[in-house]
C-alpha positions in Angstrom: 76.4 85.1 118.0 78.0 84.4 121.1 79.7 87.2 123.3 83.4 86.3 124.1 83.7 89.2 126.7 85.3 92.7 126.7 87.4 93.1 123.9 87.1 89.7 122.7 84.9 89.4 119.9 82.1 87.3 119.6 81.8 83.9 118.0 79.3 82.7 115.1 77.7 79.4 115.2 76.3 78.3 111.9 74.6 75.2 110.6 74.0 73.4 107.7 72.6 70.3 106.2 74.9 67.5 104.0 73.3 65.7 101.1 74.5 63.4 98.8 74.5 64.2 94.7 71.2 62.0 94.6 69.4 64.2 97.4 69.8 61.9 100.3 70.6 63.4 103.9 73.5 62.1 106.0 73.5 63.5 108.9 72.1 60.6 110.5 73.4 57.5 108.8 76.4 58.7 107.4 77.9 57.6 103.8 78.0 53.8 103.4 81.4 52.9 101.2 79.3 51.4 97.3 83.1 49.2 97.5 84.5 48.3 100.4 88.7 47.6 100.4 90.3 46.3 103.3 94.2 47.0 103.6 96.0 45.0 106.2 97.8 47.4 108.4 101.3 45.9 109.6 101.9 44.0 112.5 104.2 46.5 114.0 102.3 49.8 114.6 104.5 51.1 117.5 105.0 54.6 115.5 101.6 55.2 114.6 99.8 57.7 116.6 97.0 56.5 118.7 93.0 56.9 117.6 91.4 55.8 114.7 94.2 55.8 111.4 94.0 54.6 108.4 96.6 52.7 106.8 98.6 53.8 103.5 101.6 51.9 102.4 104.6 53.5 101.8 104.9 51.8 98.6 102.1 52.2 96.3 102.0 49.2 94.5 100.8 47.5 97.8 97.7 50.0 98.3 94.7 48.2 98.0 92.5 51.3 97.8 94.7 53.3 95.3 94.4 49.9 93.3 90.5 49.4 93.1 89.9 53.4 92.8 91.9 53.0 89.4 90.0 49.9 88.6 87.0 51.9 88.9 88.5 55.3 86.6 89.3 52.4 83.9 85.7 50.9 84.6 86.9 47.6 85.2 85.8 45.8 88.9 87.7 46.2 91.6 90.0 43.5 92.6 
C-alpha cells in the first residue's frame, strides 16, 4: 500500500507471475510467435500514429495474419 496523502487514498501494488498453458514462465523471454506472418505495411504511413503499430488492411482479403489464423482453424498450413 502506498499513502497518497491526506484525503487521497492509498494505492495497491500487486504482482503476479505469467505462464504459458504448458507451464513455462515469460516474464523473461516473452512469447515467441509458433508462425510467423509478415504483412507489408504501405508505403505511405503519413496518418499512422508514431511508436510501434501494427499494420491491418482495411480490406480483409489482403490480411496476411487473418489468412494464416484461418488456415490454422481449418488445420491446413499456413500460406
Amino acid at each position: 500500500m502506498i499513502p497518497l496523502g491526506a484525503g487521497n487514498g492509498a494505492l495497491k501494488l500487486t504482482t503476479a507471475r505469467y505462464f504459458t498453458p504448458s507451464g513455462r514462465p515469460i516474464q523473461d523471454a516473452g512469447i515467441v510467435p509458433t508462425i510467423e506472418v509478415s504483412q507489408p505495411s504501405p508505403t505511405n504511413q503519413q496518418s499512422q500514429p508514431s511508436g510501434l503499430q501494427s499494420f491491418v488492411p482495411p480490406d480483409p482479403k489482403d490480411d496476411k495474419a487473418l489468412h494464416a489464423a484461418l488456415d490454422v482453424l481449418r488445420g491446413q498450413r499456413p500460406r
